[in-house]
C-alpha positions as YAML, in Angstrom:
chain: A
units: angstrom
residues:
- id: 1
  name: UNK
  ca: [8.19, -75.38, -61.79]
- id: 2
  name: UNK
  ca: [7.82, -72.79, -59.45]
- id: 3
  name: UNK
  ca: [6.72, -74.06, -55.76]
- id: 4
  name: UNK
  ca: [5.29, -70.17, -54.82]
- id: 5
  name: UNK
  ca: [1.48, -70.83, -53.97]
- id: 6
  name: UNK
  ca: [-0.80, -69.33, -56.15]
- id: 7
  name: UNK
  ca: [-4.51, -68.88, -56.34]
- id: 8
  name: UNK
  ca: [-6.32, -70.36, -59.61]
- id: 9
  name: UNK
  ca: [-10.13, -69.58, -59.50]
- id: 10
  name: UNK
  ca: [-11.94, -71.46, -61.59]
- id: 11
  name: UNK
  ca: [-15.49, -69.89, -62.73]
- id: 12
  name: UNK
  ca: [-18.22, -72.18, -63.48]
- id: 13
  name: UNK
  ca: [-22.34, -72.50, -63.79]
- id: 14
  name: UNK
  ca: [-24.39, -75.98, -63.19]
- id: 15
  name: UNK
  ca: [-26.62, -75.26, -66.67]
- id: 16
  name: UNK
  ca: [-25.74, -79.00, -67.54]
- id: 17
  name: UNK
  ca: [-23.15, -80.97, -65.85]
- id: 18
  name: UNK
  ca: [-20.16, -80.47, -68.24]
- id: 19
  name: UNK
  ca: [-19.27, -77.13, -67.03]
- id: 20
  name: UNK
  ca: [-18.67, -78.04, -63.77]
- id: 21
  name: UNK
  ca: [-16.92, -81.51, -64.38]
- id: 22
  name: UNK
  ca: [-14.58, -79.23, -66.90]
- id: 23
  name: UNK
  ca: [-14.01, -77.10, -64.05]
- id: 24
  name: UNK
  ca: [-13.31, -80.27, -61.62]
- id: 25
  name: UNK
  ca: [-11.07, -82.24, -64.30]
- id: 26
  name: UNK
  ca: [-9.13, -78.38, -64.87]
- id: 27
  name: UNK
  ca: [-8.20, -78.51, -61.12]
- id: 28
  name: UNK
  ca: [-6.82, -82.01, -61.26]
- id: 29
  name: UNK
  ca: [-4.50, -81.29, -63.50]
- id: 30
  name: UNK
  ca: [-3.41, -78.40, -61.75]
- id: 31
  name: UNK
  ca: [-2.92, -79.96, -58.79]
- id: 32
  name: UNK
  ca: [-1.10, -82.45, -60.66]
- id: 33
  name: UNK
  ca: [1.60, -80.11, -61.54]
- id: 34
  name: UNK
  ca: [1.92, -78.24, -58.72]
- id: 35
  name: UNK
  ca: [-0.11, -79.53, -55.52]
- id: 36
  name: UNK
  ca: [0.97, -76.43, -53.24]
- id: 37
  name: UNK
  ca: [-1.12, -74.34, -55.83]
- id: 38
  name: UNK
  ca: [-4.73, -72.89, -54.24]
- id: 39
  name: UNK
  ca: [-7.53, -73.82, -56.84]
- id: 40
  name: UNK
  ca: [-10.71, -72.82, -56.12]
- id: 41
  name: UNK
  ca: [-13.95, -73.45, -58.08]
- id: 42
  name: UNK
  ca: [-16.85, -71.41, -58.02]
- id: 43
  name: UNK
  ca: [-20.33, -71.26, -59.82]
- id: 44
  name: UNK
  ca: [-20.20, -67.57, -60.48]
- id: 45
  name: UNK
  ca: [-24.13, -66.64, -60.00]
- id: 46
  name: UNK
  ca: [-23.63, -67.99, -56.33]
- id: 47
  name: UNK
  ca: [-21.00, -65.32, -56.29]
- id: 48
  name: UNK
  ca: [-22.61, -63.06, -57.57]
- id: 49
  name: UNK
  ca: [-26.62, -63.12, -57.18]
- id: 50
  name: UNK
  ca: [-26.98, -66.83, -55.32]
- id: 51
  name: UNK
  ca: [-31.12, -66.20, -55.24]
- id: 52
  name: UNK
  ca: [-31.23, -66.57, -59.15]
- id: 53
  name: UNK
  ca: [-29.10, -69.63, -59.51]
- id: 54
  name: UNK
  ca: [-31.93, -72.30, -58.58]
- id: 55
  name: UNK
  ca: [-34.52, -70.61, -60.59]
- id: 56
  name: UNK
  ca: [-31.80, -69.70, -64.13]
- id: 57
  name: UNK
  ca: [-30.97, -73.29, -63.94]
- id: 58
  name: UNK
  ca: [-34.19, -74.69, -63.62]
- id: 59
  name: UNK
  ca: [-35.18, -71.84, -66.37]
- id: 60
  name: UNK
  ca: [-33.14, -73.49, -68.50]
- id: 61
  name: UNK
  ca: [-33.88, -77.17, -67.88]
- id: 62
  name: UNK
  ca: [-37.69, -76.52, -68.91]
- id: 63
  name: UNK
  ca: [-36.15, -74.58, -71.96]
- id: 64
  name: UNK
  ca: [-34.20, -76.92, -73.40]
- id: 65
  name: UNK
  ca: [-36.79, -79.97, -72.52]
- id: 66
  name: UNK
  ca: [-40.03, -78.49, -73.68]
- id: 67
  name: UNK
  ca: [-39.58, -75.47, -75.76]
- id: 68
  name: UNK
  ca: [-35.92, -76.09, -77.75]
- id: 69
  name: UNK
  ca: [-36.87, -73.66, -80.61]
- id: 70
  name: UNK
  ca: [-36.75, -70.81, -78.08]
- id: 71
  name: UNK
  ca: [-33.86, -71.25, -76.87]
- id: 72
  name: UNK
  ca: [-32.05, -72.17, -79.74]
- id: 73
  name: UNK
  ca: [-33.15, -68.82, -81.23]
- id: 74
  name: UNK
  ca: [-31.28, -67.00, -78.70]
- id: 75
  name: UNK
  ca: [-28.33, -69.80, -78.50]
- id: 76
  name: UNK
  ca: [-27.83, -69.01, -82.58]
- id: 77
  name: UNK
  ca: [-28.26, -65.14, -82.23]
- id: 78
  name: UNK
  ca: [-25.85, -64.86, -79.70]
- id: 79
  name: UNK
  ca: [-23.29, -67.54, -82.11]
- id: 80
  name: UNK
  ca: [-22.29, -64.94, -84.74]
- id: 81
  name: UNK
  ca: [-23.16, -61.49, -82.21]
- id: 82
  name: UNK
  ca: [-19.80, -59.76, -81.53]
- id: 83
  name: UNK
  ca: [-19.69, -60.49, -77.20]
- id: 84
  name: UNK
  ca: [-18.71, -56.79, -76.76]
- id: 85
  name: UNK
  ca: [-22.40, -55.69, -77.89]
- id: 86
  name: UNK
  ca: [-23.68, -58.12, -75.05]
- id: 87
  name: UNK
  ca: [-24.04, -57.15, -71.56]
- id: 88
  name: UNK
  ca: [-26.58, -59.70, -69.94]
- id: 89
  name: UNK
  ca: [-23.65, -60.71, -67.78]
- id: 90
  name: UNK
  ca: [-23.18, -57.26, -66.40]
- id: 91
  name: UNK
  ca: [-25.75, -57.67, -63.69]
- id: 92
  name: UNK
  ca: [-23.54, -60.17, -62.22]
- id: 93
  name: UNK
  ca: [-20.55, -58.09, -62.39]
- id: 94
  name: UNK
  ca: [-20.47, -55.58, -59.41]
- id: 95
  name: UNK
  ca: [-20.90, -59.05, -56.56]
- id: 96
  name: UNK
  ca: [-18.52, -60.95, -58.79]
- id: 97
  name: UNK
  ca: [-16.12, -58.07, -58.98]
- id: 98
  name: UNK
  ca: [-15.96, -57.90, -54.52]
- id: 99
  name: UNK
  ca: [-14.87, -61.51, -54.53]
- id: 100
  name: UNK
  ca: [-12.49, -61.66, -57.02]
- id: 101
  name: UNK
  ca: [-11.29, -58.99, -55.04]
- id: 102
  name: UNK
  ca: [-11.34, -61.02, -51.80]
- id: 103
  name: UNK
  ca: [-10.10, -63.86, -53.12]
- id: 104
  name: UNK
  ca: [-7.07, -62.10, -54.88]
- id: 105
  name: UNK
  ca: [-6.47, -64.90, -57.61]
- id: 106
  name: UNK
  ca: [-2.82, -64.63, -59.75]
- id: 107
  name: UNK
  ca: [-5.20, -66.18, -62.58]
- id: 108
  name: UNK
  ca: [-8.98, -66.93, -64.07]
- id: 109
  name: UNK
  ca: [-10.37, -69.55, -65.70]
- id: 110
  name: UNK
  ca: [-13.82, -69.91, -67.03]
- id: 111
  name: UNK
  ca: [-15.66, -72.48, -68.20]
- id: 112
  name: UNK
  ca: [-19.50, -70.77, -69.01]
- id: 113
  name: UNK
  ca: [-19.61, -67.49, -71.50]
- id: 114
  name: UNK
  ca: [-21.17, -65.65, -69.13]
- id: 115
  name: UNK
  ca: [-18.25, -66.10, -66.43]
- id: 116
  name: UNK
  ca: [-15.66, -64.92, -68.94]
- id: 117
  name: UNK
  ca: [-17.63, -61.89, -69.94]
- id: 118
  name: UNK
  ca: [-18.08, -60.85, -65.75]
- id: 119
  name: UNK
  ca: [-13.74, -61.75, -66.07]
- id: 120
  name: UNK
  ca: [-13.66, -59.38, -69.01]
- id: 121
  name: UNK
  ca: [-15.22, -56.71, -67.43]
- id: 122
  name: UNK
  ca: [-13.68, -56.83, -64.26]
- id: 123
  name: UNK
  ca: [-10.30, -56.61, -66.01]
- id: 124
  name: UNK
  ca: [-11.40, -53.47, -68.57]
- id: 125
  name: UNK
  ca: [-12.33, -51.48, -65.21]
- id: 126
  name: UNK
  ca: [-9.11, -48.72, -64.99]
- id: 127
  name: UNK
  ca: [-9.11, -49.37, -61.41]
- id: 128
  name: UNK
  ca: [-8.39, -53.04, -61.41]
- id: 129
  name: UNK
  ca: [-4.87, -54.53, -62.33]
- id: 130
  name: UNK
  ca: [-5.95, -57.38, -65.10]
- id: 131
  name: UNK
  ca: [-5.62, -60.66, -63.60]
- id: 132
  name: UNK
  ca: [-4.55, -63.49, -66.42]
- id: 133
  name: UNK
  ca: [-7.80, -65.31, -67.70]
- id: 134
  name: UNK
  ca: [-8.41, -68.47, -69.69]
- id: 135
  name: UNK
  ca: [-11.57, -69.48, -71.29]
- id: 136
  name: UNK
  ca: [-12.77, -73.33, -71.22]
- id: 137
  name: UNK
  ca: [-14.86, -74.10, -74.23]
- id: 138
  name: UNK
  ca: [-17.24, -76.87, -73.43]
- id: 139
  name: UNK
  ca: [-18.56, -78.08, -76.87]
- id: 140
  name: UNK
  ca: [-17.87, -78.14, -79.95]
- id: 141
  name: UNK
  ca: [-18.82, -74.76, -80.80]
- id: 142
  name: UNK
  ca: [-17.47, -71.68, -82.70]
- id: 143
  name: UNK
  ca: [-19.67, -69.33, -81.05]
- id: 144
  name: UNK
  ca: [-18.79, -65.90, -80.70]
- id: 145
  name: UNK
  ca: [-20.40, -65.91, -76.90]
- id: 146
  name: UNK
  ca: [-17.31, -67.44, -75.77]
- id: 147
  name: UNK
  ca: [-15.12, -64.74, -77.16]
- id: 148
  name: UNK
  ca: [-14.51, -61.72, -75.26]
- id: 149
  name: UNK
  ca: [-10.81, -59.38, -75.67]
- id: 150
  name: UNK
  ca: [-7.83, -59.57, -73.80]
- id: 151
  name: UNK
  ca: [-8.63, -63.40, -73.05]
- id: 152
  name: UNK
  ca: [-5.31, -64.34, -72.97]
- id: 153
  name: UNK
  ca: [-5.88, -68.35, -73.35]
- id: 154
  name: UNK
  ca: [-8.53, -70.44, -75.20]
- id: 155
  name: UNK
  ca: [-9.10, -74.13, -74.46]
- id: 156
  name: UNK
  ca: [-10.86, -75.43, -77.72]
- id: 157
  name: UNK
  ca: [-12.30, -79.14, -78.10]
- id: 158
  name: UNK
  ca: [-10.93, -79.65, -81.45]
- id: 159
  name: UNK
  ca: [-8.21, -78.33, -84.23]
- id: 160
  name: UNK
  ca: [-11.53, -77.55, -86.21]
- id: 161
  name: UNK
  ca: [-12.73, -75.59, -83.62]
- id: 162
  name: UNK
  ca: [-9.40, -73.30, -83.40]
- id: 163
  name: UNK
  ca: [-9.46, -73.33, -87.21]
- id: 164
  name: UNK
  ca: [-13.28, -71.37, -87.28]
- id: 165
  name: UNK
  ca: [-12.34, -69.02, -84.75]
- id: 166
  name: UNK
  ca: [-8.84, -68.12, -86.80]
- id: 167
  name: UNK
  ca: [-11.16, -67.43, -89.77]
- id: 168
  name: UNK
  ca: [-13.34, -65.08, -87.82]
- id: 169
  name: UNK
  ca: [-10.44, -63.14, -87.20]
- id: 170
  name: UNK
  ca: [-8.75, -64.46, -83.90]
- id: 171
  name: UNK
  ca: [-4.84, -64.73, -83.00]
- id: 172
  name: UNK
  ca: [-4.27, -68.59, -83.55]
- id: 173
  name: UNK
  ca: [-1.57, -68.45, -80.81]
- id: 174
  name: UNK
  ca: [-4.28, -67.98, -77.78]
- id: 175
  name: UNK
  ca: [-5.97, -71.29, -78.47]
- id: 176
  name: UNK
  ca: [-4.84, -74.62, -77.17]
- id: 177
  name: UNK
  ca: [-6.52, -77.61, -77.92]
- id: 178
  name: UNK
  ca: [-7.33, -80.01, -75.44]
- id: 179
  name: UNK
  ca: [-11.06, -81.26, -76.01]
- id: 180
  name: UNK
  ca: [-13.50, -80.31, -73.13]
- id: 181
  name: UNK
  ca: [-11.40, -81.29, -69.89]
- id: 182
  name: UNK
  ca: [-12.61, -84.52, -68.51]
- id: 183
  name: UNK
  ca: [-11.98, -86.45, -65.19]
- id: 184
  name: UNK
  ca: [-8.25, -87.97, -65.90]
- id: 185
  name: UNK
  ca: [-9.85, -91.57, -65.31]
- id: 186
  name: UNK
  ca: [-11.55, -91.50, -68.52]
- id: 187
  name: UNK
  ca: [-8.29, -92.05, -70.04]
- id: 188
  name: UNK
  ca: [-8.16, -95.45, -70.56]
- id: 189
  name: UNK
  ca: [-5.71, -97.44, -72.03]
- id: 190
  name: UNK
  ca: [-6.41, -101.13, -70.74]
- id: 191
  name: UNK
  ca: [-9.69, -101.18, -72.39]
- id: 192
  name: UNK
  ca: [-10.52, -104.71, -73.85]
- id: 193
  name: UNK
  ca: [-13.73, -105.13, -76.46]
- id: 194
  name: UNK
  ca: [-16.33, -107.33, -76.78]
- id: 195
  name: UNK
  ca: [-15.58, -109.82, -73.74]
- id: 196
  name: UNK
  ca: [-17.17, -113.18, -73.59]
- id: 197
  name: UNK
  ca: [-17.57, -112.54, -77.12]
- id: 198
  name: UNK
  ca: [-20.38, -110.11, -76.57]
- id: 199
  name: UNK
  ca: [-21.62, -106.77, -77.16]
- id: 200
  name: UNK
  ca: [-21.16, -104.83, -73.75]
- id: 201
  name: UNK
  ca: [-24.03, -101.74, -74.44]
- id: 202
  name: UNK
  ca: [-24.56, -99.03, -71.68]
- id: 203
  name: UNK
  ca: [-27.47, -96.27, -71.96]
- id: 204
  name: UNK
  ca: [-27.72, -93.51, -69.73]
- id: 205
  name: UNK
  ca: [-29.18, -90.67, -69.45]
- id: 206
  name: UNK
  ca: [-27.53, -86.96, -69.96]
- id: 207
  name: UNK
  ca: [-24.91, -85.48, -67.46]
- id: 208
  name: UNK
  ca: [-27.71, -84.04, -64.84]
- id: 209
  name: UNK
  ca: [-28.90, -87.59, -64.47]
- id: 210
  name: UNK
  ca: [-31.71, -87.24, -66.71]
- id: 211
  name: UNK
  ca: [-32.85, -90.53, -68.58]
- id: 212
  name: UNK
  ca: [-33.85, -89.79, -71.68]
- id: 213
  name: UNK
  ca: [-35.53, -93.17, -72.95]
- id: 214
  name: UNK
  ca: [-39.31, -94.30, -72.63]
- id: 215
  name: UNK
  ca: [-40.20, -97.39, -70.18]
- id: 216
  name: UNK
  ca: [-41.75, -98.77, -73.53]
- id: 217
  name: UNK
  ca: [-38.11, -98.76, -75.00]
- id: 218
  name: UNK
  ca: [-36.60, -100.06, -72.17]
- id: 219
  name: UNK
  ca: [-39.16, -103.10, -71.41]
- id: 220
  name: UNK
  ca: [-39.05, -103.64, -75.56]
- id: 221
  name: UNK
  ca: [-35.05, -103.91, -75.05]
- id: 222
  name: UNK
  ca: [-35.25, -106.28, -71.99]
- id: 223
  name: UNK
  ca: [-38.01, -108.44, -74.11]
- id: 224
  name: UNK
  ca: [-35.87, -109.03, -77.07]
- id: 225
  name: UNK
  ca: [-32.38, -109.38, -74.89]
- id: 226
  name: UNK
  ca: [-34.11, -112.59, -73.67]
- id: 227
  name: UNK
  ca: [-33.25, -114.41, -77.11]
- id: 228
  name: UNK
  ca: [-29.92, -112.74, -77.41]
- id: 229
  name: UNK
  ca: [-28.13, -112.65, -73.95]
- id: 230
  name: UNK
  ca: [-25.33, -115.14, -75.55]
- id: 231
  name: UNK
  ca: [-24.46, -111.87, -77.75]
- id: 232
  name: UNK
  ca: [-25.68, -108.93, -75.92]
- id: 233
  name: UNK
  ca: [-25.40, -107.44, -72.43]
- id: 234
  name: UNK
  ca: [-26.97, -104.60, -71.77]
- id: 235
  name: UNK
  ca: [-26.88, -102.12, -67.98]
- id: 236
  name: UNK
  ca: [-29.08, -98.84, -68.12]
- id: 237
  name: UNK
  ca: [-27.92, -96.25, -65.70]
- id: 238
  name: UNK
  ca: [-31.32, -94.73, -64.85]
- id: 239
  name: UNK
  ca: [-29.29, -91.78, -62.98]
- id: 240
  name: UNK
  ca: [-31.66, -89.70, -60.55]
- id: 241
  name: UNK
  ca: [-34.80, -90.71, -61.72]
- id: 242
  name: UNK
  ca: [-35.78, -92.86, -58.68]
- id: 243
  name: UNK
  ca: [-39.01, -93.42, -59.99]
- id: 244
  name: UNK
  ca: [-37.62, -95.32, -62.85]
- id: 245
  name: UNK
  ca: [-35.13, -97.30, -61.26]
- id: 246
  name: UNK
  ca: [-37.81, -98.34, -58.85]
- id: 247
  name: UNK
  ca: [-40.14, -99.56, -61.51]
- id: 248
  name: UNK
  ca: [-37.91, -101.43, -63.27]
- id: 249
  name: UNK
  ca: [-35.77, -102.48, -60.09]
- id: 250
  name: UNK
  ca: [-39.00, -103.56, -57.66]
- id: 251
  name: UNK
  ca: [-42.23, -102.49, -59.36]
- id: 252
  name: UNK
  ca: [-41.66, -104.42, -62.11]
- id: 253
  name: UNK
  ca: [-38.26, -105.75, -62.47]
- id: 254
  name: UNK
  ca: [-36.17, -106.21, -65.84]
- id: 255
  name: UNK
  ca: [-34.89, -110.01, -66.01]
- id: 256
  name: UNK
  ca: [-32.38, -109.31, -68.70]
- id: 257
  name: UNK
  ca: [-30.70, -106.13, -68.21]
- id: 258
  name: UNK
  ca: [-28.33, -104.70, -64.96]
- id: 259
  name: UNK
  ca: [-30.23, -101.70, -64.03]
- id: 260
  name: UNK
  ca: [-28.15, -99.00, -61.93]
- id: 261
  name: UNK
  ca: [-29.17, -95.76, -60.25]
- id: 262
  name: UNK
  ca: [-27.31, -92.78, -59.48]
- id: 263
  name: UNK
  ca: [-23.78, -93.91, -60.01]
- id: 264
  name: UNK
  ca: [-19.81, -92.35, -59.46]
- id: 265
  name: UNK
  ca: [-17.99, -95.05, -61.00]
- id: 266
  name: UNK
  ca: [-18.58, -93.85, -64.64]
- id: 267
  name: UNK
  ca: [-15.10, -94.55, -65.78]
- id: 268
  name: UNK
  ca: [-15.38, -97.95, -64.85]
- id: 269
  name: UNK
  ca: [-18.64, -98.07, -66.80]
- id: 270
  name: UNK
  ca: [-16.93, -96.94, -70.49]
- id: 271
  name: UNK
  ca: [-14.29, -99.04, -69.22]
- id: 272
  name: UNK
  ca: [-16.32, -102.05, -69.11]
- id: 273
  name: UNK
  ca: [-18.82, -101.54, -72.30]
- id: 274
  name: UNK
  ca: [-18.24, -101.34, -75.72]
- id: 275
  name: UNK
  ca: [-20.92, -98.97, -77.19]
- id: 276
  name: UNK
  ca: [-22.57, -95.87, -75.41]
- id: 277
  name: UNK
  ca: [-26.10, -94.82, -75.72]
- id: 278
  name: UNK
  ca: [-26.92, -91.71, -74.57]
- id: 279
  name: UNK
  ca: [-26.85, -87.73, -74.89]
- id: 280
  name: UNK
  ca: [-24.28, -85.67, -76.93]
- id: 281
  name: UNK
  ca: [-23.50, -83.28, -74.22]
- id: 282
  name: UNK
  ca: [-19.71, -81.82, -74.71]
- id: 283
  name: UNK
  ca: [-18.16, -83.04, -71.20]
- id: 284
  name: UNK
  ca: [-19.91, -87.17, -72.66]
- id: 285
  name: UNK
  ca: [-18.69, -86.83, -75.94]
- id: 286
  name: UNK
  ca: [-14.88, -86.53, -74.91]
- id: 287
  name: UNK
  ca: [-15.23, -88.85, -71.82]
- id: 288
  name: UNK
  ca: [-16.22, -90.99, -74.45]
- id: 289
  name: UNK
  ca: [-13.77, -89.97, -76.55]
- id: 290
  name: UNK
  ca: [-11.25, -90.78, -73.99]
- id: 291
  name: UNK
  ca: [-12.04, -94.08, -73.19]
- id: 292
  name: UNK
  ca: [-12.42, -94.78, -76.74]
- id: 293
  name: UNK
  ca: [-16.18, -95.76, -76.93]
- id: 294
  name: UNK
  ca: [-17.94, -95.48, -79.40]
- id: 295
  name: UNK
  ca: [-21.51, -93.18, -78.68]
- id: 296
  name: UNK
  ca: [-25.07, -93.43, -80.38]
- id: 297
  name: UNK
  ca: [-27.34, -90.72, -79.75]
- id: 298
  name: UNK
  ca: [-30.51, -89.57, -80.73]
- id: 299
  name: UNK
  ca: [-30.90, -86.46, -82.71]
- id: 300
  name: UNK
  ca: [-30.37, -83.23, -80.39]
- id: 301
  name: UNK
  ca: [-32.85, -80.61, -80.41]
- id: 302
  name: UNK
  ca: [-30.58, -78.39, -78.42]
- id: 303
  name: UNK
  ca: [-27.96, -76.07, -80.15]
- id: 304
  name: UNK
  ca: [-24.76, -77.02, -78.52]
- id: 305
  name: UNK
  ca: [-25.39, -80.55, -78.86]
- id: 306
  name: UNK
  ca: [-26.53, -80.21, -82.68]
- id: 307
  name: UNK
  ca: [-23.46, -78.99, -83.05]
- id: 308
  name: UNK
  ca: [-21.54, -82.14, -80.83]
- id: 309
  name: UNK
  ca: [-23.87, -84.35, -83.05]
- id: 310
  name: UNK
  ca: [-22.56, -82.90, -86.33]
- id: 311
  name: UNK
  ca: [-19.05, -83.50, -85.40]
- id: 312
  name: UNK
  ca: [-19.36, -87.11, -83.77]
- id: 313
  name: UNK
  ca: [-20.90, -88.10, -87.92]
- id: 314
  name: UNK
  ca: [-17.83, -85.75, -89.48]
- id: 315
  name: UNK
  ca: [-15.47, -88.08, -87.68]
- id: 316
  name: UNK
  ca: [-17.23, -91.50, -87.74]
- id: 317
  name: UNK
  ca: [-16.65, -92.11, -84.28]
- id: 318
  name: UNK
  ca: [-21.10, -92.78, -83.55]
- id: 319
  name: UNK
  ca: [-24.40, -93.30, -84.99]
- id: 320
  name: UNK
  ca: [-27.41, -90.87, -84.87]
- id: 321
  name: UNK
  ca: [-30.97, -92.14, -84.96]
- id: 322
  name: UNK
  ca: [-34.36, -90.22, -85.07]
- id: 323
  name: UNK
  ca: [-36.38, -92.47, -82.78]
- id: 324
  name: UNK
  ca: [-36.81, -94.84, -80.80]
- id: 325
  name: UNK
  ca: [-38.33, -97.55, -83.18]
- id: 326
  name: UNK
  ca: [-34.31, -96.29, -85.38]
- id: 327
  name: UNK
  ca: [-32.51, -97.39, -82.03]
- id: 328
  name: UNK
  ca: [-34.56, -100.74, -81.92]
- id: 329
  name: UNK
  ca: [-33.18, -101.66, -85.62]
- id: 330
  name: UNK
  ca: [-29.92, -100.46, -84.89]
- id: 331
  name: UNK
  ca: [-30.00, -103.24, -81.83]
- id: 332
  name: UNK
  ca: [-31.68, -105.81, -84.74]
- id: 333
  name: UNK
  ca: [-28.21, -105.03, -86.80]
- id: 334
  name: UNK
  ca: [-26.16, -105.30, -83.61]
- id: 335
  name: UNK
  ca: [-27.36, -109.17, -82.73]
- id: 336
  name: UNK
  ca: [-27.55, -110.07, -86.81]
- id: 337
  name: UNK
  ca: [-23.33, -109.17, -87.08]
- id: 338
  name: UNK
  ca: [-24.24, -106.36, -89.48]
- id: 339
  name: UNK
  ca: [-22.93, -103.76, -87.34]
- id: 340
  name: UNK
  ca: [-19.33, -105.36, -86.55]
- id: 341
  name: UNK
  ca: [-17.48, -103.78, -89.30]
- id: 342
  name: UNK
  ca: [-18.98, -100.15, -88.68]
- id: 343
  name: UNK
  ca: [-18.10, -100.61, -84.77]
- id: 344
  name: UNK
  ca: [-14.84, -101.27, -86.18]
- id: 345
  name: UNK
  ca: [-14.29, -98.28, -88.33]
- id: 346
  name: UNK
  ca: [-15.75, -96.06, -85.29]
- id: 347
  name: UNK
  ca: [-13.43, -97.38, -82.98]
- id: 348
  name: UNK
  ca: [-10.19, -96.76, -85.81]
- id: 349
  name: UNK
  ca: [-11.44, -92.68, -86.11]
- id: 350
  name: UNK
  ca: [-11.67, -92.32, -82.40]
- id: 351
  name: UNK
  ca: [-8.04, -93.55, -82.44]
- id: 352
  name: UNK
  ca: [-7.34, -90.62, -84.36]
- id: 353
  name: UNK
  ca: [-9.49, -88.28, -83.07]
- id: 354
  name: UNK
  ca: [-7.52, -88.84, -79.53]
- id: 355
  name: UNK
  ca: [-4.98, -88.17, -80.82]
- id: 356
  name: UNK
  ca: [-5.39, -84.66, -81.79]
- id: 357
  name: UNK
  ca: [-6.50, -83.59, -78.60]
- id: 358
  name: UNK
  ca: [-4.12, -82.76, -75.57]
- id: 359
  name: UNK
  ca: [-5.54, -83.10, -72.36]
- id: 360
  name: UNK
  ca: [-2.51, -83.92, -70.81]
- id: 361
  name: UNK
  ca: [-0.68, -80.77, -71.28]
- id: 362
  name: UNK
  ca: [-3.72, -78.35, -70.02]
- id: 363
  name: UNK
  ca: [-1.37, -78.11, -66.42]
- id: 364
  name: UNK
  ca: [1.37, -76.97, -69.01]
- id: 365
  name: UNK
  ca: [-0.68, -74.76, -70.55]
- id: 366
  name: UNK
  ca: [-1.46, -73.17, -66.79]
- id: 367
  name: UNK
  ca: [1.54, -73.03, -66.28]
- id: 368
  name: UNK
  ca: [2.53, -70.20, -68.82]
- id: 369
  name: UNK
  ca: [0.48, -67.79, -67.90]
- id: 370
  name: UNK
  ca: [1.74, -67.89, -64.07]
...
């Protein structure tokens, strides 16, 4: 291992959380290998055109919430669109371009599309000497808007993933499969089931803190947990929505579920619970995935997490309802012991689906291209 500093920028965007936490988990293991090394993480529109970055993200909030069939029409178009015919992410270029420049970094990694297209470009210019680049894919996706030439690294979620992108014509020695990088303490390997003999559920909202289940839900849940707290125990993480954890903290208080707000001990939380309910974003699939819990979800309207969706019911490691009144039976099942030896199974193919993921070595992987 070489103890020369170098500078690592990492390129990332805050259009859901799991770029950024890919970006933060990236540097860790960085650090890890080399802790003299300079990483430095930046969301590339505030590098490039800061005034847009509130508005884009908030853009794309409202997209995905209220009209999903819009945006999914461009997130499919751009899936099988060769990147090179794409330039949306040339406005960001020329800003981008000055601090790369000022930051003089011996390598790139991205973790949004966009980013690695701005990288690509700045590299293809005749007047700039090519700086290595990697590209961090953050779902389970074989879309051709992460794919831009002379990348020389891929990280890929999955074998499957590497295996799609091989058959669309792509050197199977760039990719690397490591899931989407998560925070190192999602790796757990103490992790005990079903203490006191119970089932340990936690719901929560998506990574941005948004809580994606209806009061009625939630006071239906803490109703029927009354006859059934011998077997269940059940902690919502309400996330930012203050509103709600007020109502159902002070307002109006739930007697038989822990209700938390805004929390940083997440690891803990999959630590401590045996089934997660919540969204199938790509950084909570494989923090699940690490700690080996197994995840219900509701079915996405979004097009990356369609896609997480189809591959948490290809492996067997979760459950998918429709609706709410779905999730309420799937709690009736829970209570009645009719769910105990699909839990079981789920837990076995997360087993294996850990295993074929290497996490671990993504400081290794660094490491070659320095």
């Amino acid at each position: 291992m070489s103890n020369i500093n170098k500078t690592i920028l990492i390129l990332t965007a805050q259009f859901g959380a799991g770029h950024v936490s890919a970006a933060n988990a990236i540097k860790e293991y960085i650090l890890e290998k080399n802790p003299n090394y300079n990483v430095v993480i930046q969301n590339f529109i505030d590098a490039s055109i800061p005034r847009i970055n509130n508005p884009m993200v908030k853009m794309y909030e409202r997209n995905t919430k209220y009209v999903p069939e819009l945006y999914n029409y461009y997130y499919y178009a751009k899936k099988n669109f060769n990147s090179k015919f794409d330039i949306t992410y040339k406005i960001y270029t020329p800003k981008l371009t000055e601090y790369i420049l000022e930051i003089k970094p011996d390598l790139i990694i991205s973790t949004f599309p966009s980013a690695a297209g701005c990288v690509h470009d700045f590299n293809s210019k005749k007047e700039n000497t090519p700086i290595p680049c990697i590209t961090v894919i953050t779902d389970v996706v074989d879309s051709l808007e992460w794919i831009f030439p002379n990348t020389d690294m891929y990280f890929v979620p999955t074998y499957e993933i590497k295996h799609r992108y091989v058959q669309k014509g792509l050197n199977p020695d760039i990719f690397r499969v490591t899931g989407v990088p998560t925070d190192k303490r999602f790796n757990i390997k103490d992790k005990v089931y079903f203490k006191d003999e119970k089932y340990n559920v936690l719901l929560m909202g998506g990574g941005r803190g948004l809580f994606d289940f209806s009061e009625d839900f939630v006071r239906w849940l803490d109703d029927f947990n009354e006859d059934f707290k011998d077997k269940l125990h059940i902690t919502i993480v309400t996330g930012k929505n203050e509103k709600l954890f007020n109502n159902l903290t002070v307002k109006k208080p739930l007697k038989n579920i822990e209700v938390l707000g805004f929390v940083t001990n997440m690891p803990d939380l999959l630590r401590d619970n045996d089934l997660l309910v919540t969204k199938p974003g790509g950084a909570t699939l494989f923090e699940a995935i690490n700690a080996q819990i197994p995840i219900i979800i509701k079915t996405p309207k979004v097009g990356q997490e369609i896609e997480n969706s189809k591959f948490i019911i290809d492996k067997g490691i979760g459950i998918v309802y429709n609706n709410e009144s779905e999730l309420q039976e799937i709690f009736d099942l829970m209570v009645n012991g009719d769910l105990e030896h699909r839990i079981n199974f789920m837990l076995e193919n997360l087993v294996h689906v850990k295993k074929n993921i290497n996490p671990e070595k993504i400081g290794d992987y660094v490491m070659e291209l320095l």
